[in-house]
Backbone of each chain as ProteinMPNN parsed JSONL, in Angstrom:
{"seq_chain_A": "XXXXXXXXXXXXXXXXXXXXXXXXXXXXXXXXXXXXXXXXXXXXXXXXXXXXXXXXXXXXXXXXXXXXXXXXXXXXXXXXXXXXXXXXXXXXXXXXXXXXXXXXXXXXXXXXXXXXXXX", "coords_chain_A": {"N_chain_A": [[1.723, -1.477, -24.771], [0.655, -1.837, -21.278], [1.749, -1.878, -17.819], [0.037, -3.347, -15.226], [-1.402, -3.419, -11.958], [-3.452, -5.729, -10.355], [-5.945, -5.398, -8.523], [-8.546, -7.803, -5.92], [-10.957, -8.195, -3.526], [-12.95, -10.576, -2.325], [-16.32, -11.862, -1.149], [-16.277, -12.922, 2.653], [-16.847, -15.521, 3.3], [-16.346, -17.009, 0.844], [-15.75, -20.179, -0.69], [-12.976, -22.281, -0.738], [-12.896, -23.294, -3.457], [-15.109, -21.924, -4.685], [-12.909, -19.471, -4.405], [-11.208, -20.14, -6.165], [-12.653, -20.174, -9.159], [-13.166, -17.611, -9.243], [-11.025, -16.742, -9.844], [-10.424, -18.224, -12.035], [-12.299, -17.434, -13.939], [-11.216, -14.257, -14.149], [-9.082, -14.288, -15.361], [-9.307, -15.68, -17.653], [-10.865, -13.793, -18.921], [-8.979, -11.597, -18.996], [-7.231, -13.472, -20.506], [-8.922, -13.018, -23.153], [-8.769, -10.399, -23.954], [-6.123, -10.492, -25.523], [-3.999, -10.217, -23.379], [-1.336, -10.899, -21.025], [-0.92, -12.845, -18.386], [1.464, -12.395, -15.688], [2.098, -12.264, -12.984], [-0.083, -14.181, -10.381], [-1.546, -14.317, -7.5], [-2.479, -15.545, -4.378], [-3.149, -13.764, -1.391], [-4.772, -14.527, 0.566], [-6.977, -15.287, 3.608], [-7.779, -12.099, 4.8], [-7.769, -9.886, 7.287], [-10.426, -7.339, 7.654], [-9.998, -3.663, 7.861], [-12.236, -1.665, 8.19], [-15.54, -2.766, 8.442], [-17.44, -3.701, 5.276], [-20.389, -4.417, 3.434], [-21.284, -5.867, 5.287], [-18.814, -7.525, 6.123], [-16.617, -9.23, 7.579], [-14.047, -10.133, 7.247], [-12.094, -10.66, 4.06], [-11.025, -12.36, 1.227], [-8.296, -11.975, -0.731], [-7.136, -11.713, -3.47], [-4.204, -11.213, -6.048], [-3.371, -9.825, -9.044], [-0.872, -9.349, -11.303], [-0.932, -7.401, -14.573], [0.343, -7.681, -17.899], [-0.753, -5.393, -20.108], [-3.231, -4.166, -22.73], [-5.269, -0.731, -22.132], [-8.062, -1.743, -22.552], [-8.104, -4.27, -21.407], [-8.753, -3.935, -18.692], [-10.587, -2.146, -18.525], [-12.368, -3.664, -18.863], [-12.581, -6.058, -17.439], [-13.429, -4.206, -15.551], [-15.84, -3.673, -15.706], [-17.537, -6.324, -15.589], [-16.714, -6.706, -12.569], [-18.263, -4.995, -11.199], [-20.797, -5.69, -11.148], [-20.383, -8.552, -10.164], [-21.523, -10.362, -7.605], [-19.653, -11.718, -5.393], [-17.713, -10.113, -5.128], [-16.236, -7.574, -2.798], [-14.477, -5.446, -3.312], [-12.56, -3.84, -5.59], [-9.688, -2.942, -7.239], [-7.499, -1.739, -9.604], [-4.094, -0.569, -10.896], [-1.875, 1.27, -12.356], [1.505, 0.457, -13.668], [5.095, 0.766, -13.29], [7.395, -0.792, -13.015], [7.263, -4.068, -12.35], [7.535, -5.644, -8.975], [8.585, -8.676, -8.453], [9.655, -10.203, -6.881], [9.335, -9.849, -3.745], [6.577, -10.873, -1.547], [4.517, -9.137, 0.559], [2.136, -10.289, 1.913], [2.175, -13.041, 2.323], [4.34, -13.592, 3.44], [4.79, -12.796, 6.176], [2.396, -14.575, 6.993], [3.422, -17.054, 6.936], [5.964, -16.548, 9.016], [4.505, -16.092, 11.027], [3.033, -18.543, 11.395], [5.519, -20.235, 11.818], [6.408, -19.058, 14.101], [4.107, -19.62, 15.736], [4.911, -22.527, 16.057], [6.826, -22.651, 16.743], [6.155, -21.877, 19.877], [4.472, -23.941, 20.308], [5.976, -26.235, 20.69]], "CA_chain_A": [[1.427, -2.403, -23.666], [1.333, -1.034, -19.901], [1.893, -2.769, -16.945], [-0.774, -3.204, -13.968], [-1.354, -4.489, -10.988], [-4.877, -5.824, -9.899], [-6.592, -7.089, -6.758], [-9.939, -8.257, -6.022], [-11.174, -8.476, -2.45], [-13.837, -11.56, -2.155], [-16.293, -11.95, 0.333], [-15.666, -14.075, 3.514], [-17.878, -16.888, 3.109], [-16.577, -17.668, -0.279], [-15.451, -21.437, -0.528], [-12.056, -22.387, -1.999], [-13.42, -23.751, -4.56], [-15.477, -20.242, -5.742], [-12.083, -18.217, -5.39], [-10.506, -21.004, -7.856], [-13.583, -20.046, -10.165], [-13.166, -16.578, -9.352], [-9.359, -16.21, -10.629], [-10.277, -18.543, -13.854], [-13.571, -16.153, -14.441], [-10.944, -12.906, -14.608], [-7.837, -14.814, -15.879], [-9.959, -15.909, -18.517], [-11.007, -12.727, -19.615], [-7.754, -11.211, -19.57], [-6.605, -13.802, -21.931], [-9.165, -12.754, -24.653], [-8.14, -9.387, -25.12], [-4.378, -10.38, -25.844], [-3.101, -9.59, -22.46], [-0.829, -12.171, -19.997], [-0.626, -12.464, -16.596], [2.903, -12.373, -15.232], [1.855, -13.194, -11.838], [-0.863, -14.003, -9.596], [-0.276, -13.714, -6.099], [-3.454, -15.392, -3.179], [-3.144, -13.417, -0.6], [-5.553, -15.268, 1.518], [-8.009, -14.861, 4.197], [-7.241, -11.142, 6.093], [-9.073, -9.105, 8.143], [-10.837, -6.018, 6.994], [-10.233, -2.791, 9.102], [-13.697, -2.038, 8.161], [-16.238, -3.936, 7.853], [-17.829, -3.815, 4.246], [-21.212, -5.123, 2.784], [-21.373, -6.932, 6.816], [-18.057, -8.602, 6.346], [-15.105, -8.674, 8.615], [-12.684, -10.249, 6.678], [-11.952, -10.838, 2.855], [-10.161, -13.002, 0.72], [-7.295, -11.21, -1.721], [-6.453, -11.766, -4.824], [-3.888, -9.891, -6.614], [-3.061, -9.942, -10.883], [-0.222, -8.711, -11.974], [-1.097, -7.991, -15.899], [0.579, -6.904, -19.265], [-1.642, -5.571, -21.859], [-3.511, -2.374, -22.373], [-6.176, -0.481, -20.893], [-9.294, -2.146, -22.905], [-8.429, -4.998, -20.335], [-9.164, -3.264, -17.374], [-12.191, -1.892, -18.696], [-13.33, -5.278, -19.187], [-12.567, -6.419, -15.917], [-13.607, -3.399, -13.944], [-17.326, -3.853, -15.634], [-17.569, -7.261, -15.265], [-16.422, -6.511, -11.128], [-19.227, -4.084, -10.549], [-21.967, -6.645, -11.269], [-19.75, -9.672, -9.403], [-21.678, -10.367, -6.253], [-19.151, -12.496, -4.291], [-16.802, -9.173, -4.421], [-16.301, -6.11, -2.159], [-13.628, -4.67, -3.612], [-11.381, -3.82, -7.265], [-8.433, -1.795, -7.789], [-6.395, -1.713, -10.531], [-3.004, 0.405, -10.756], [-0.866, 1.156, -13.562], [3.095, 0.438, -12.678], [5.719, 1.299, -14.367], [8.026, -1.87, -12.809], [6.987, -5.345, -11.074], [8.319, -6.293, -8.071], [7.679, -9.948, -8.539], [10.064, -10.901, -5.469], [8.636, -9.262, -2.832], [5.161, -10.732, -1.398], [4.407, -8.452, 1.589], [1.67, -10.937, 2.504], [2.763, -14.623, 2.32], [5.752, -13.554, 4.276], [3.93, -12.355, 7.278], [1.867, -15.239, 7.347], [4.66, -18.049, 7.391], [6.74, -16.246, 10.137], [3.412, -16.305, 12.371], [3.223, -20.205, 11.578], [6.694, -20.384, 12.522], [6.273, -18.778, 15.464], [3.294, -20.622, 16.68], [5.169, -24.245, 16.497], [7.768, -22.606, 18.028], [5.427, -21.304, 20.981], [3.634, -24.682, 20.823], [7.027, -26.781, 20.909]], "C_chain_A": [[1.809, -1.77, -22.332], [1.128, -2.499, -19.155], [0.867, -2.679, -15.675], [-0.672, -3.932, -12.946], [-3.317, -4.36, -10.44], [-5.284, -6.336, -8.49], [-8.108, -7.042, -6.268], [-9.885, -8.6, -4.76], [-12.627, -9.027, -2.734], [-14.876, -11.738, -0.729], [-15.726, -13.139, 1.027], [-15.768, -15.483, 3.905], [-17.558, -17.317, 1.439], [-15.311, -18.84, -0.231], [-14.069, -21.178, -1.555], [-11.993, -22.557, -3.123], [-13.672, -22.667, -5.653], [-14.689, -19.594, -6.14], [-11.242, -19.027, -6.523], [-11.37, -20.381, -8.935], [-12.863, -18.889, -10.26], [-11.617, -16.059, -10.345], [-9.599, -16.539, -11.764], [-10.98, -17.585, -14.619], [-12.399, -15.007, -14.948], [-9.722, -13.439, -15.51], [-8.188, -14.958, -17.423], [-9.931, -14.7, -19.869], [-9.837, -11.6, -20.022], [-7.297, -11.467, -20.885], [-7.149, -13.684, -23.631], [-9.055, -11.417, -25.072], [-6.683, -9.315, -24.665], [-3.682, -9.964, -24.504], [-2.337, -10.859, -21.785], [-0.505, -11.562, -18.887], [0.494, -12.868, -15.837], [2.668, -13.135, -14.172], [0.32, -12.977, -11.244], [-0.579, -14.327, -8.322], [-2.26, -14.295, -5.083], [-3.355, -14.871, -2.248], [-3.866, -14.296, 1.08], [-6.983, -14.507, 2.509], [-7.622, -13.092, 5.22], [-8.475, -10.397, 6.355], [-9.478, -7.86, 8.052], [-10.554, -4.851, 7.867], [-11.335, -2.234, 9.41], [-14.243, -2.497, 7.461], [-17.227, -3.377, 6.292], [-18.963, -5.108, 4.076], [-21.727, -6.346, 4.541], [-19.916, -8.366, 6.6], [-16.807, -8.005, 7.124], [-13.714, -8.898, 7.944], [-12.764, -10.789, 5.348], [-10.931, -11.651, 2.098], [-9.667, -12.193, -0.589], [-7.139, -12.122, -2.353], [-5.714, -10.941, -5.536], [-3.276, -10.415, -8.293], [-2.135, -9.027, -10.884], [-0.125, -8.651, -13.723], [0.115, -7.0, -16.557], [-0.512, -6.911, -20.261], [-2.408, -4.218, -21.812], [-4.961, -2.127, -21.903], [-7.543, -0.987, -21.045], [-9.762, -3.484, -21.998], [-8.935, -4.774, -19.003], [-9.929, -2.705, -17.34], [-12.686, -3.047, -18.94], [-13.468, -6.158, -18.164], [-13.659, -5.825, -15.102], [-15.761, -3.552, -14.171], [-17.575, -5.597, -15.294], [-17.571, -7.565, -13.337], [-17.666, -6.031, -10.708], [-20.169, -4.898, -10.33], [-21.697, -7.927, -10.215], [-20.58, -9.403, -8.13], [-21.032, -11.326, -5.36], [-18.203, -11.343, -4.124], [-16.759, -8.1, -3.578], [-15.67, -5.481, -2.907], [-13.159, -4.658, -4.98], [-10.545, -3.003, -7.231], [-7.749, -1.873, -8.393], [-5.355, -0.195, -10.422], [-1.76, 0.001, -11.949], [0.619, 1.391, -12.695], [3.638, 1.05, -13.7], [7.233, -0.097, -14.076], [6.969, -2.656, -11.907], [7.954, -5.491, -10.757], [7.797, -7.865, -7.946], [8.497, -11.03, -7.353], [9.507, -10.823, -4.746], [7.517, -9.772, -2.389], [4.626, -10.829, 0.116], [3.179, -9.391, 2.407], [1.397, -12.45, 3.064], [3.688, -14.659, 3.229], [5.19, -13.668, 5.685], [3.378, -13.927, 8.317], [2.594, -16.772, 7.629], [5.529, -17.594, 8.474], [5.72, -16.205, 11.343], [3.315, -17.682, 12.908], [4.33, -20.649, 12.305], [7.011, -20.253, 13.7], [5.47, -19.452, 16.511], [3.768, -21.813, 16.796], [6.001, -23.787, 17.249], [7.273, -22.407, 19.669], [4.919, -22.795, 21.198], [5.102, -25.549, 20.982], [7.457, -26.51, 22.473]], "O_chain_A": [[2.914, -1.266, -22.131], [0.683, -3.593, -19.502], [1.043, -1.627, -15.06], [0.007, -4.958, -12.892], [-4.075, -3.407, -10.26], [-5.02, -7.274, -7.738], [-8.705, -5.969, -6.357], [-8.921, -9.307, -4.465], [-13.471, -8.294, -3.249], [-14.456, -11.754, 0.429], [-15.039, -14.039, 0.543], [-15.073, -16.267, 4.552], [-18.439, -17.901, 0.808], [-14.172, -18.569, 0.15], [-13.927, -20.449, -2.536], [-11.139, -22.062, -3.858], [-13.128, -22.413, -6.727], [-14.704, -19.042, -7.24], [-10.75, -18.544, -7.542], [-10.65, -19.96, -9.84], [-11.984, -18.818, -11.118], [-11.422, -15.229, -11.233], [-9.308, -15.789, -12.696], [-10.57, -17.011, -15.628], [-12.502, -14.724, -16.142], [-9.511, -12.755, -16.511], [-7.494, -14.452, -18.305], [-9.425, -14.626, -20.989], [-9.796, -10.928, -21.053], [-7.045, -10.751, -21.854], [-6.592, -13.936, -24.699], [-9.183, -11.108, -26.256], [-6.14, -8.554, -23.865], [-2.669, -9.282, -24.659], [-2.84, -11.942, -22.083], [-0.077, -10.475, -18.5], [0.319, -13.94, -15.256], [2.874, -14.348, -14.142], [-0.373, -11.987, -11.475], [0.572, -14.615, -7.993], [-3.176, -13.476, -5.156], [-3.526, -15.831, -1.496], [-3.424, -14.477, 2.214], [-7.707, -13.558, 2.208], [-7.192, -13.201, 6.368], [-9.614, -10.319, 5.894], [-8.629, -7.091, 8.504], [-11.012, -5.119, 8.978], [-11.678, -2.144, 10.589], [-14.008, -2.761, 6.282], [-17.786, -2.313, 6.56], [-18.761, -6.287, 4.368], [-22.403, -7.374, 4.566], [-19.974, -9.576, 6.815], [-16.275, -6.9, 7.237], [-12.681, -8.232, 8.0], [-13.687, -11.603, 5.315], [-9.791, -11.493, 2.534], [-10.489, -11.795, -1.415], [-7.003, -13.28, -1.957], [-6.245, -9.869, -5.827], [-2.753, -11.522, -8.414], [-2.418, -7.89, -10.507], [0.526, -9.513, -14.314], [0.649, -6.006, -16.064], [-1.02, -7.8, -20.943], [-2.205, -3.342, -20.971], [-5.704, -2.982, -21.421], [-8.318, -0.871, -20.096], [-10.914, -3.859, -21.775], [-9.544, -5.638, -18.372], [-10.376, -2.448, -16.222], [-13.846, -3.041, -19.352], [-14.413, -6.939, -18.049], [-14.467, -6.361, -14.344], [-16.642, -3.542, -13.311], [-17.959, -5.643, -14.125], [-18.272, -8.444, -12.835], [-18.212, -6.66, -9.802], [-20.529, -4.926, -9.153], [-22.621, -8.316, -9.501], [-20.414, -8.324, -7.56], [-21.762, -11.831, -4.508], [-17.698, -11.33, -3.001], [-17.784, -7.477, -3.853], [-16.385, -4.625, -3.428], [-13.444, -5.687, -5.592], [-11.088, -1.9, -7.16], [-6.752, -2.232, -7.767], [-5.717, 0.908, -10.013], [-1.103, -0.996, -12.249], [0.883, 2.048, -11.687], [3.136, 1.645, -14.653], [8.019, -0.247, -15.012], [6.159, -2.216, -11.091], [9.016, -5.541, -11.377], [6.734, -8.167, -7.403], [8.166, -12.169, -7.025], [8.755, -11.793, -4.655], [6.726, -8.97, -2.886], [4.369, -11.839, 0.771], [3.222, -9.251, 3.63], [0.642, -12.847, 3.951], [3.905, -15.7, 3.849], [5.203, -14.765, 6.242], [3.632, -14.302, 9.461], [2.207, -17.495, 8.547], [5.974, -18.6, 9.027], [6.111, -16.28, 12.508], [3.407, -18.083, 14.069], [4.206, -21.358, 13.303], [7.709, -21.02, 14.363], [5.795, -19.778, 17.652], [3.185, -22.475, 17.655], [6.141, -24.256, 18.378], [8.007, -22.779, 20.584], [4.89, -23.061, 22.4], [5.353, -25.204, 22.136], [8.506, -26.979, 22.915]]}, "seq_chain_B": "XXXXXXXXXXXXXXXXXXXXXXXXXXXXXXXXXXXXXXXXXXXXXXXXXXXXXXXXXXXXXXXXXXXXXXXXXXXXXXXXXXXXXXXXXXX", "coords_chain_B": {"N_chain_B": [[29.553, 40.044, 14.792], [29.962, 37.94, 15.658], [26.972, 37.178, 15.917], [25.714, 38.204, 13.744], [26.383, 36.099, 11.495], [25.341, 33.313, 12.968], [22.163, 34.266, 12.634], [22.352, 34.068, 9.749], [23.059, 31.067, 9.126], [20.708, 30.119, 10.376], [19.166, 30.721, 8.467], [19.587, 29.4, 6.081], [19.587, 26.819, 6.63], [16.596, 26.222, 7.294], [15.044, 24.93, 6.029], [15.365, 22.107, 6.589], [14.833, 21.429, 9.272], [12.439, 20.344, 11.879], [9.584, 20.733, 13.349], [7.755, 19.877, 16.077], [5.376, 20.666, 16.395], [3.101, 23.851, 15.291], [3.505, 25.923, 17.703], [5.57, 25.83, 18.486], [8.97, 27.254, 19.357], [11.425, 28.62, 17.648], [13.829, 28.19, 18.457], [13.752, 25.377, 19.594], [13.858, 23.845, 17.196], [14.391, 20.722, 15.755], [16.952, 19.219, 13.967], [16.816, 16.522, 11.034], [17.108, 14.063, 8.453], [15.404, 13.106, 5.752], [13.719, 10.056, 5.87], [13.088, 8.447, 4.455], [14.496, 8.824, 2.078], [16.667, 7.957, 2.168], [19.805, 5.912, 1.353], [18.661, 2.433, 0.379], [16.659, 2.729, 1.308], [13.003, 1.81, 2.399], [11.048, 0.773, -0.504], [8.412, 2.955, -1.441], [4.942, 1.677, -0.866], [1.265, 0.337, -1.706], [0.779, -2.051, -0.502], [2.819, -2.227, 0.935], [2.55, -2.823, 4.163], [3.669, -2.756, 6.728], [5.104, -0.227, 6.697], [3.34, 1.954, 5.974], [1.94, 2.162, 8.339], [3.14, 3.117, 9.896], [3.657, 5.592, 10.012], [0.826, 6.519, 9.87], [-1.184, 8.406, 12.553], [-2.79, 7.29, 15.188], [-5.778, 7.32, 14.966], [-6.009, 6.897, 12.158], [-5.088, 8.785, 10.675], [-3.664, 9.977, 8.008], [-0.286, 11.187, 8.843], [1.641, 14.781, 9.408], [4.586, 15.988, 7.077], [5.945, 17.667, 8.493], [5.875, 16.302, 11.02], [7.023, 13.928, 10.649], [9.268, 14.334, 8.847], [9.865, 13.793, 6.155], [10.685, 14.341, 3.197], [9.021, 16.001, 0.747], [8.63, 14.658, -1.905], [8.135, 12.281, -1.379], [6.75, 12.528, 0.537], [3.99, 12.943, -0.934], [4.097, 10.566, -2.428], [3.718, 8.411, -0.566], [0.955, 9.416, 0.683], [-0.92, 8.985, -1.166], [-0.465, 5.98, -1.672], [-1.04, 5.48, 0.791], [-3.926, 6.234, 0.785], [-4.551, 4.411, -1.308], [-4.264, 1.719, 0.278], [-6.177, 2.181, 1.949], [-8.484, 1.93, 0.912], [-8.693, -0.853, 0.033], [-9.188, -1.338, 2.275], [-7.135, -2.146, 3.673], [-5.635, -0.885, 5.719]], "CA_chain_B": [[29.682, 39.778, 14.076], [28.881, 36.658, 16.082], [25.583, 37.533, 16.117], [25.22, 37.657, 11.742], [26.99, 34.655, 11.309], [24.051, 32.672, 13.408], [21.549, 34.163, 11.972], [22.636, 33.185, 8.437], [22.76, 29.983, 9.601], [19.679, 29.916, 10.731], [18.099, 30.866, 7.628], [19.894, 28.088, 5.264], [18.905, 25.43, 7.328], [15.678, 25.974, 8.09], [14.297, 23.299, 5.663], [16.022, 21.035, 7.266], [14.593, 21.571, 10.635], [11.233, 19.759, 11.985], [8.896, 20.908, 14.378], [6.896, 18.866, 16.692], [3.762, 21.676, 16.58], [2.975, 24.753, 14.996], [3.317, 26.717, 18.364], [6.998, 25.831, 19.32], [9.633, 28.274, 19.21], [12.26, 28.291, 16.623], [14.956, 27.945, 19.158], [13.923, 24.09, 19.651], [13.867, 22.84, 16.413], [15.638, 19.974, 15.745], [17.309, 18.242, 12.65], [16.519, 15.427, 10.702], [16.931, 13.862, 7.415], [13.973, 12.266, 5.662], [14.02, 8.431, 6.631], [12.689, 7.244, 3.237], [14.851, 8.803, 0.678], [18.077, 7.399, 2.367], [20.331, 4.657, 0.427], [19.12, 1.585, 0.955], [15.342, 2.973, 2.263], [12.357, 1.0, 1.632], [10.282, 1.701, -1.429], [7.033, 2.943, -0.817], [3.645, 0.545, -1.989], [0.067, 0.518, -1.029], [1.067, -3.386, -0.049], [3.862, -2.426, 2.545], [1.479, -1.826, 5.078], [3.836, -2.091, 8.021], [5.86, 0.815, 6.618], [2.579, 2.945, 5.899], [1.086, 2.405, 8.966], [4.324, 4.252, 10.61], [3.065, 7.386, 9.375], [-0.573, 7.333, 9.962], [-2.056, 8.153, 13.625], [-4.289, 6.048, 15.991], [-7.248, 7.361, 14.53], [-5.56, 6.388, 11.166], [-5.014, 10.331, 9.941], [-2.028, 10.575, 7.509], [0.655, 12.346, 9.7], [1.72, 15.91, 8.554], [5.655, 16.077, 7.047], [6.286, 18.888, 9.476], [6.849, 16.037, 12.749], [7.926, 12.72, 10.593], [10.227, 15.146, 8.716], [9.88, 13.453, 5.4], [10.874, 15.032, 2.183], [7.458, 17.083, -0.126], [8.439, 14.076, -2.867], [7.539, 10.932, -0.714], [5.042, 12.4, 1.406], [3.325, 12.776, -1.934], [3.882, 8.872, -2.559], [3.221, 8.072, 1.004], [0.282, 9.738, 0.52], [-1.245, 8.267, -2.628], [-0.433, 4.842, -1.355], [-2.243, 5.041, 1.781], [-5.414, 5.992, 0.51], [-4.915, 3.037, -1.843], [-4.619, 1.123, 0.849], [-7.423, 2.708, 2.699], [-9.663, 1.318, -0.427], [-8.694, -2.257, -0.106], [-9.713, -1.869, 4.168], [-5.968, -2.778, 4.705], [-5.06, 0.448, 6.794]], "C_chain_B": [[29.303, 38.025, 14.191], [27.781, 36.52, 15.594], [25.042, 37.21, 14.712], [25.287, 37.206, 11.625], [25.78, 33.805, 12.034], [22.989, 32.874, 12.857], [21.228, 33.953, 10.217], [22.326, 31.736, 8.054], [21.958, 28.931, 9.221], [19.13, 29.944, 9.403], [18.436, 29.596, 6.115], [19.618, 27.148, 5.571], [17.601, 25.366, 7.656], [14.716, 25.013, 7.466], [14.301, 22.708, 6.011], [15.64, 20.527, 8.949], [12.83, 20.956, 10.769], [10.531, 19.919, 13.352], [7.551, 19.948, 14.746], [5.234, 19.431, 16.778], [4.093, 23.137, 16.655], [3.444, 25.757, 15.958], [4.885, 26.89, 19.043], [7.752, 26.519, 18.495], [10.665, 27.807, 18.237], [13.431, 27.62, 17.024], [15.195, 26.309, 19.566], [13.396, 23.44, 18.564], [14.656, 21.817, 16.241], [15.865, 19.604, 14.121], [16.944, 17.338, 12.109], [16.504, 15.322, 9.126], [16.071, 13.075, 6.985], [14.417, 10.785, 5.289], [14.344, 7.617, 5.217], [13.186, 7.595, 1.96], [16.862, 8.662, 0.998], [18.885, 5.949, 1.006], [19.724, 3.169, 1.31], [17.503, 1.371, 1.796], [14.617, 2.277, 1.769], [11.519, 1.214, 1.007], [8.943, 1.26, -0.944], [5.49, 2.801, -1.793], [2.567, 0.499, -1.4], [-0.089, -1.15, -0.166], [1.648, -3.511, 0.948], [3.011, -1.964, 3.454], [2.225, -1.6, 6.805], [4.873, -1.426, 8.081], [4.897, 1.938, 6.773], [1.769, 2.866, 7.161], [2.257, 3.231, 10.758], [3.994, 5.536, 10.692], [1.726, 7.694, 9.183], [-0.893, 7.714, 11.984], [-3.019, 7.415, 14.152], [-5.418, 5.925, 15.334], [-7.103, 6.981, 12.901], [-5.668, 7.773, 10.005], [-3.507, 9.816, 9.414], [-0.967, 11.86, 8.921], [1.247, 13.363, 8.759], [3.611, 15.182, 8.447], [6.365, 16.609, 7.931], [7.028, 17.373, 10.911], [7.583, 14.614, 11.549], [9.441, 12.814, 9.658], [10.519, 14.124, 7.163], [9.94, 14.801, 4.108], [8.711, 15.349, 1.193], [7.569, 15.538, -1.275], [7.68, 12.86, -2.153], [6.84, 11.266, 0.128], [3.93, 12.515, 0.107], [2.998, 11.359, -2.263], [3.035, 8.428, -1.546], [1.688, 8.274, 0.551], [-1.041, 8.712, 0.114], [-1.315, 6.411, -2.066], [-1.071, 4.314, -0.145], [-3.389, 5.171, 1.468], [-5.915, 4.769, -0.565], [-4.934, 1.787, -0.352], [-5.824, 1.066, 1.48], [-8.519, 1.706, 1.884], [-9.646, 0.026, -0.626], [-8.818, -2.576, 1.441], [-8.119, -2.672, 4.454], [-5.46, -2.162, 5.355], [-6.807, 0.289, 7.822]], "O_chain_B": [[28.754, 37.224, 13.434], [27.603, 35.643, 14.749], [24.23, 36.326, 14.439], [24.183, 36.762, 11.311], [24.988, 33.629, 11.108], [22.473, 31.852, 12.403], [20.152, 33.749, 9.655], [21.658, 31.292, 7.12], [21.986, 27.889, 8.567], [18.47, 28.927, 9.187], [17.574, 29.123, 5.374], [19.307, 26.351, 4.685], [17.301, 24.409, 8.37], [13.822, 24.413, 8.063], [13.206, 22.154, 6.107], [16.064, 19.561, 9.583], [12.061, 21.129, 9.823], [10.894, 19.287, 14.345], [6.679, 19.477, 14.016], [4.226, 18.809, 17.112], [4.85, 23.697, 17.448], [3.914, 26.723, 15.358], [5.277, 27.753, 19.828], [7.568, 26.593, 17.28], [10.753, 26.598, 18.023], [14.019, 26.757, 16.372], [16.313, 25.858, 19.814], [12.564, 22.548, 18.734], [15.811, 21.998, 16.626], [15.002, 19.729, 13.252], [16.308, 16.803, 13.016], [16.014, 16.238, 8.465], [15.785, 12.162, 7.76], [15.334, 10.489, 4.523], [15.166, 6.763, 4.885], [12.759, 7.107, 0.913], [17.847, 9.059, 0.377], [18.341, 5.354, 0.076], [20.09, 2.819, 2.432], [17.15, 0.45, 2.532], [14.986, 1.801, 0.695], [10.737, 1.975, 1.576], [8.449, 0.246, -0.451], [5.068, 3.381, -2.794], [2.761, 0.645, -0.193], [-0.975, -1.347, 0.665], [1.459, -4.37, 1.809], [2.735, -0.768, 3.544], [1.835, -0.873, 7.719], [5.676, -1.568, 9.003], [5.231, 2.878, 7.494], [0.764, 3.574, 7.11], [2.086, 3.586, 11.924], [4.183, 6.355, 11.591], [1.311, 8.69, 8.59], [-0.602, 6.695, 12.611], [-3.99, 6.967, 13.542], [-6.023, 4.882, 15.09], [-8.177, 6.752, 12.344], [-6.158, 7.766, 8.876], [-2.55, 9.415, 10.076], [-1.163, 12.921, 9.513], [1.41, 13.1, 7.568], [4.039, 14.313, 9.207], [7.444, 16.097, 8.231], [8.115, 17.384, 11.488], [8.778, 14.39, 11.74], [10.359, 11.995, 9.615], [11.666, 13.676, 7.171], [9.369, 15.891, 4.156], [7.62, 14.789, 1.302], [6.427, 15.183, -1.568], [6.535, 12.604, -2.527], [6.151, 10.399, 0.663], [2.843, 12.019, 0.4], [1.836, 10.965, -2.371], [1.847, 8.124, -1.661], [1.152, 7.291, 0.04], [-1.796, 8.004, 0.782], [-2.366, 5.782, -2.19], [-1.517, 3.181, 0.034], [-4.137, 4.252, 1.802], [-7.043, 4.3, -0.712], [-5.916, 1.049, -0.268], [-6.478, 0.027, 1.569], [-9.226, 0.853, 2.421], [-10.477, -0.439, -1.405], [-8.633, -3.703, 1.902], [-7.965, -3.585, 5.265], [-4.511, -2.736, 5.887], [-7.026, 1.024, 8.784]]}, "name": "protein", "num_of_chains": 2, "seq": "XXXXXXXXXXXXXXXXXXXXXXXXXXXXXXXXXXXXXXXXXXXXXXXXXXXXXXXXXXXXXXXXXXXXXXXXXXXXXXXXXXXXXXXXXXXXXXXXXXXXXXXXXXXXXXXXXXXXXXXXXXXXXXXXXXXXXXXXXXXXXXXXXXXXXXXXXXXXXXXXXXXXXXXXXXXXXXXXXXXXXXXXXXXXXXXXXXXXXXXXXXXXXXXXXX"}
């Protein structure tokens, strides 16, 4: 069993709703070849540095899985065909950091900042 | 006997030394230890992006080891982790 980490960039026009689909669609498939998903992690809406397919900004998703590599070939074909995605990358770890989430953080200390600015 | 003794020195340390561009003289190098393999430094992920974007240029070029004076092991990481980033358009 190895350890990965996944993430799926969505386009920008896709409804909350779709990326709900979109996570059950891969989550799904994870769970039929024997793997589990430690964490998943929305990133949210960010802004592309370039633009891709005519989009500016993308919605993240990231999978943190256990299980081995027949999952991630099962994913990564399944991705290629996906037309609401730009992006796929999978990466084998060797630890999760499952404290850490470099982009949730960010985005609550901006909030924070703006009531404080609007206060 | 001065004189040997300096250049001895000179030649044990000169890993250790980081030049700002190929063309400057030896005489103003300076020191530096590499930032990111201190106690305590922060580990390096294609996610931390506002550690990796320390170490690229405007035009978003990887910077050489030579000026940010990083060790051959973590500019290798460094590396590796920016062009993952590159691939998810977050650099």
């Amino acid at each position: 069993m190895n350890l990965y980490e996944h993430t799926i960039v969505a386009r920008q026009d896709a409804t909350t709703s779709q990326i709900k689909q979109l996570t059950e669609k891969y989550s799904k498939i994870i769970e039929e070849f024997d793997g589990s998903i430690i964490q998943t992690q929305n990133w949210g809406l960010l802004n592309l540095s370039y633009i891709i397919k005519k989009n500016k900004k993308g919605n993240y998703i990231h999978f943190k899985i256990k299980g081995t590599g027949k999952i991630i070939k099962e994913l990564e074909q399944n991705e290629i065909i996906d037309k609401n995605l730009l992006r796929y990358m999978s990466v084998k770890v060797k630890k999760f950091d499952l404290e850490t989430n470099y982009f949730s953080n960010s985005e609550t200390t901006k909030r924070e900042s703006d009531k404080k600015s609007n206060v | 006997m001065y004189r040997k003794k300096k250049t001895n020195n000179k030649k044990n340390r000169q890993s250790n030394f980081a030049k700002l561009s190929i063309f400057q003289p030896n005489k103003y190098k300076f020191k530096k230890s590499c930032p990111l393999s201190l106690n305590g430094a922060p580990v390096i992920d294609y996610k931390n992006i506002k550690l990796l974007k320390k170490y690229i240029s405007d035009n978003g070029k990887i910077l050489p080891s030579r000026i940010t004076s990083i060790c051959q092991k973590k500019q290798r990481e460094l590396s590796i982790s920016i062009k993952r980033a590159r691939n998810l358009a977050l650099i």
